[in-house]
RONUZA-453034 format. One record per residue: residue number from 1; x, y, z of N, C-alpha, C in turn. Coordinates in Angstrom, 3 decimals. Each point is the difference from the previous one (the first is absolute). Layout:
BEGIN
+-----+----------+----------+----------+----------+----------+----------+----------+----------+----------+
| pos |   n.east |  n.north |     n.up |  ca.east | ca.north |    ca.up |   c.east |  c.north |     c.up |
+-----+----------+----------+----------+----------+----------+----------+----------+----------+----------+
| NUM |        X |        Y |        Z |        X |        Y |        Z |        X |        Y |        Z |
...
+-----+----------+----------+----------+----------+----------+----------+----------+----------+----------+
***
This chain:
BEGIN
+-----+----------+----------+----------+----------+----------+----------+----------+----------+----------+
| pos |   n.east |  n.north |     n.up |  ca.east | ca.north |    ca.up |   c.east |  c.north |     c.up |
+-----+----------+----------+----------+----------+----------+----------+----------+----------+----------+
|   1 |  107.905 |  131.712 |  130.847 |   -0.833 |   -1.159 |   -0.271 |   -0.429 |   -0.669 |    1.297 |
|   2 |    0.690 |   -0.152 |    1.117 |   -0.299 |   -0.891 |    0.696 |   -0.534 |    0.627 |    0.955 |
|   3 |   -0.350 |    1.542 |    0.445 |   -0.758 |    0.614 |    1.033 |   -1.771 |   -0.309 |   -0.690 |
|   4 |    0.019 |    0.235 |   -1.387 |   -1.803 |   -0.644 |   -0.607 |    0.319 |   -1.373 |    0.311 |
|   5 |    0.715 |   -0.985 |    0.440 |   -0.073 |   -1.544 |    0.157 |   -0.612 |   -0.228 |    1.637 |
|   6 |    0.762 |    1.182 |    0.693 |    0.613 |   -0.550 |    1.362 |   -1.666 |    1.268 |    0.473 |
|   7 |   -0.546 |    0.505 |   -0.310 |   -1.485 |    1.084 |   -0.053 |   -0.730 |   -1.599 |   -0.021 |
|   8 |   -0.153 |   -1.135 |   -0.413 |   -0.967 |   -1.022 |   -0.777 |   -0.289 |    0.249 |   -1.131 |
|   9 |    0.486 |    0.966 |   -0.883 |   -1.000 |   -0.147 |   -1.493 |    0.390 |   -1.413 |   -0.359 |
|  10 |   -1.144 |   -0.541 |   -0.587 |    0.428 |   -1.324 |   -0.750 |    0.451 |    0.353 |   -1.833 |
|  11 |    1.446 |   -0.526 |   -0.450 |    0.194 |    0.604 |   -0.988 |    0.391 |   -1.101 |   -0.953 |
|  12 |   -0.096 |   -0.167 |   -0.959 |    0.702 |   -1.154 |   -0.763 |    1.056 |    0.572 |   -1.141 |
|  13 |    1.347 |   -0.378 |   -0.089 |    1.249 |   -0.092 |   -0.345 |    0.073 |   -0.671 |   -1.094 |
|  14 |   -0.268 |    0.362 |   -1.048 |    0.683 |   -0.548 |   -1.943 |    1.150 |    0.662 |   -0.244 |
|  15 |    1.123 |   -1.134 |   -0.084 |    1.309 |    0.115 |   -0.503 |   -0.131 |    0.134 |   -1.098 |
|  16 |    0.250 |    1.198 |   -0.752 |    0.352 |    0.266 |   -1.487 |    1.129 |    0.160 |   -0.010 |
|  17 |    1.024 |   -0.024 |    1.116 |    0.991 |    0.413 |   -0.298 |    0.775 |   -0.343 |    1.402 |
|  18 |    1.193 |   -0.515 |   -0.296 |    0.780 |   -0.345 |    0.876 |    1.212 |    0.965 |    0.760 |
|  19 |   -0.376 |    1.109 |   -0.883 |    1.075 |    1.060 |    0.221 |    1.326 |    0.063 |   -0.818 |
|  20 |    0.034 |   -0.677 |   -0.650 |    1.113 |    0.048 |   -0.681 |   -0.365 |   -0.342 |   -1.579 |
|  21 |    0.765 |   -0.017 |   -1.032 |   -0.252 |    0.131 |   -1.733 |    0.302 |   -1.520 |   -0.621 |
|  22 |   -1.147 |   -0.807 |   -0.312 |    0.765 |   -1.048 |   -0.569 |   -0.299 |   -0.129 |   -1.451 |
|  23 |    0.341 |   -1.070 |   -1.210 |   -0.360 |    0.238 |   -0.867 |   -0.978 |   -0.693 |   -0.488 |
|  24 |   -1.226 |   -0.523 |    0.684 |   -1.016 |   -0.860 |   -0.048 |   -1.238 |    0.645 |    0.393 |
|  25 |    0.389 |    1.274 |    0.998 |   -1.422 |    0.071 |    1.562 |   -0.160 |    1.231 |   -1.273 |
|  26 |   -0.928 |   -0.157 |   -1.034 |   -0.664 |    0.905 |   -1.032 |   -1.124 |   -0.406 |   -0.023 |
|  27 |   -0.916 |    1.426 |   -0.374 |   -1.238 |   -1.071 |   -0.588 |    0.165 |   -1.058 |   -1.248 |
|  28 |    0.833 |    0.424 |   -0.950 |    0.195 |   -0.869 |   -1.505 |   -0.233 |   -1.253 |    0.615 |
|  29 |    0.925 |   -0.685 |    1.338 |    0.066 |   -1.159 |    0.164 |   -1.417 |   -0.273 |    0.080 |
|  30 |   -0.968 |    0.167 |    0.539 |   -1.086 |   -0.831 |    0.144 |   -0.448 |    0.020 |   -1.674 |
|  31 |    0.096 |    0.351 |   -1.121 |   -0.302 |   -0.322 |   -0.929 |    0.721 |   -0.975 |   -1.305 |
|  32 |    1.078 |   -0.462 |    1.107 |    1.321 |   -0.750 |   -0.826 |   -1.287 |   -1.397 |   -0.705 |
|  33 |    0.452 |   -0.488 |   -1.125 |   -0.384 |   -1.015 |    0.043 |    0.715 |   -1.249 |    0.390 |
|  34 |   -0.382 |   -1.057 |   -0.033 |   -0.136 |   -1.023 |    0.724 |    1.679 |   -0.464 |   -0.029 |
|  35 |    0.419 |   -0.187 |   -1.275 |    1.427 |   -0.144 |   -0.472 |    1.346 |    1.161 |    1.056 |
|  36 |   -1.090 |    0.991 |   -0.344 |    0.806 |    1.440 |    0.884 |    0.290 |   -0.195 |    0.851 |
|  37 |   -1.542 |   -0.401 |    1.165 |    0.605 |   -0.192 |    1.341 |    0.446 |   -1.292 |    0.390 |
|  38 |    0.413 |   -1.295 |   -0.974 |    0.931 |   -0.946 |    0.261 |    1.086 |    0.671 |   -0.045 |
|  39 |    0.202 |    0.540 |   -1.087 |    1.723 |    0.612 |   -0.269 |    0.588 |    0.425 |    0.972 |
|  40 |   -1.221 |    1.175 |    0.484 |    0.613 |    0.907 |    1.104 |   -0.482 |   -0.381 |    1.646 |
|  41 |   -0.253 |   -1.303 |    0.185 |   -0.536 |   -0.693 |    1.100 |    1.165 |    0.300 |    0.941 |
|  42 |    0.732 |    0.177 |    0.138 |    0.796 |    0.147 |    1.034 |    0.143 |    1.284 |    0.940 |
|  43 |    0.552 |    1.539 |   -1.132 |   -0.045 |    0.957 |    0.098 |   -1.934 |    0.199 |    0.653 |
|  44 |   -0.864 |   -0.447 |   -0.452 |   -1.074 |    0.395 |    0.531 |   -0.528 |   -0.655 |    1.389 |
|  45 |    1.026 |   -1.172 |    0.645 |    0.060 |   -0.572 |    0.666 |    0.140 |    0.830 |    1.282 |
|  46 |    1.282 |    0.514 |   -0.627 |    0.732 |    1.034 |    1.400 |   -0.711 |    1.220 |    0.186 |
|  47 |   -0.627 |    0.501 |   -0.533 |   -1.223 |    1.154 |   -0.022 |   -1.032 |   -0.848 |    1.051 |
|  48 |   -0.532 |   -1.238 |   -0.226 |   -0.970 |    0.047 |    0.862 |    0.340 |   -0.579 |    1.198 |
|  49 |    1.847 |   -0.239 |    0.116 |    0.378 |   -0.323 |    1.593 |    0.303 |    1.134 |    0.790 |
|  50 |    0.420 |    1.299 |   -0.614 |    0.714 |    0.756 |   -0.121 |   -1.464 |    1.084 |    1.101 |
|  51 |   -0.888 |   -0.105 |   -0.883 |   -1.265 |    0.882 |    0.769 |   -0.246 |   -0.964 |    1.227 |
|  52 |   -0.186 |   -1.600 |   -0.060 |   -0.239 |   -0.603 |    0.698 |    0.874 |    0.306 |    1.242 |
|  53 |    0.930 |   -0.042 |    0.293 |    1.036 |    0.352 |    1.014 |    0.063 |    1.595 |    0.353 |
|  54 |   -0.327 |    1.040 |   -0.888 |   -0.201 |    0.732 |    0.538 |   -0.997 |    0.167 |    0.781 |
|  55 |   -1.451 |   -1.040 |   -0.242 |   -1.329 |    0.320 |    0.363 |    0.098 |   -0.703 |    1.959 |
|  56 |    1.090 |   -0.816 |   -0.401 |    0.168 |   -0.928 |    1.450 |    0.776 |    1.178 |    1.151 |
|  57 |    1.037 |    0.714 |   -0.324 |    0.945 |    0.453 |    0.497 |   -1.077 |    1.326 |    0.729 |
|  58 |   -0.866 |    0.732 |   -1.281 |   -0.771 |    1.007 |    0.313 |   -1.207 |   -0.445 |    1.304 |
|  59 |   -0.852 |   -1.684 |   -0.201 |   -0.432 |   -0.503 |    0.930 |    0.341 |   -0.315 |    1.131 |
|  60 |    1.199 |   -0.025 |    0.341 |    0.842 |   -0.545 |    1.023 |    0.129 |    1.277 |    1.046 |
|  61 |    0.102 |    1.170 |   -0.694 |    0.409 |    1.400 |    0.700 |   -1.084 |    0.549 |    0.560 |
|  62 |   -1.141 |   -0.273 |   -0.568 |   -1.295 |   -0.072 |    0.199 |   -0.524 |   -0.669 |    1.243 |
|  63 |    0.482 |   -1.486 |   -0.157 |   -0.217 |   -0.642 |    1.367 |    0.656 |    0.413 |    1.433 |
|  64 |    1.280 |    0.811 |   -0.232 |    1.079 |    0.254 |    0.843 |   -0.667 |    1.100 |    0.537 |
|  65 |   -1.238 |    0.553 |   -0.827 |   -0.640 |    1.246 |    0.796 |   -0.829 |   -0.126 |    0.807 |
|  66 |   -0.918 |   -1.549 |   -0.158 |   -1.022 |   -0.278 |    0.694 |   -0.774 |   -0.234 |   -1.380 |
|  67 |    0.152 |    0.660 |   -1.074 |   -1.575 |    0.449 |   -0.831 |   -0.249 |   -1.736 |   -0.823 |
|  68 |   -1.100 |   -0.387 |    0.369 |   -0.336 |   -1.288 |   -0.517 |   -0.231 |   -0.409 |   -1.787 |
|  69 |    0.902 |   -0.791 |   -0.614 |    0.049 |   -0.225 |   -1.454 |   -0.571 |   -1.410 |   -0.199 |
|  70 |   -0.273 |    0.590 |   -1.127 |   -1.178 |   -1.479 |   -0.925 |    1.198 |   -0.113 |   -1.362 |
|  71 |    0.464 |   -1.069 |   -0.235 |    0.794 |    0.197 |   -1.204 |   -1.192 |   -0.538 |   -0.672 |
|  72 |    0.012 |    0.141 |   -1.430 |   -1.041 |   -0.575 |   -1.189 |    0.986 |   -0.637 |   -1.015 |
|  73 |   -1.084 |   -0.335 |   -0.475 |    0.681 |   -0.641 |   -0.794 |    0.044 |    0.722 |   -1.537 |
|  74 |    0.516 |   -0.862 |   -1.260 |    0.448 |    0.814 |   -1.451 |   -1.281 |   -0.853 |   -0.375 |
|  75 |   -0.274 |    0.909 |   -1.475 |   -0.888 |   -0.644 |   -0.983 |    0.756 |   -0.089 |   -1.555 |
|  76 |   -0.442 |   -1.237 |   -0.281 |    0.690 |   -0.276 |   -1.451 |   -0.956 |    0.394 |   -1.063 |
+-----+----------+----------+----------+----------+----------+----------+----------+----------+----------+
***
């Protein structure tokens, strides 16, 4: 990954996945209804800290190379 970073390609990075199995990071969840994702507000919580911290840790290693990062932001 990081020899196409550290070349200049400009690439953009969507966390679908944090690397590890939780019981929220599904597609079903985006179709929970409203009640659903109160219930399960927590568990779906840690899914989106969970990528979030991976997305920082992966940016960080990135910077340690030289290769310049834009974090973005999420859409609701």
């Amino acid at each position: 990954m990081y020899k196409v970073l550290e070349s200049g390609t400009d690439m953009t990075f969507k966390y679908e996945s944090d690397g590890t199995s939780r019981e929220m990071d599904t597609m079903e969840t985006y179709f929970l209804s409203e009640n659903e994702r109160e219930a399960n507000a927590e568990k779906i919580g840690d899914v989106i800290f969970y990528k979030a911290l991976r997305a920082t840790k992966d940016g960080k290693e990135m910077m340690k190379r030289g290769i310049k990062v834009k974090f973005g932001g999420s859409s609701y």
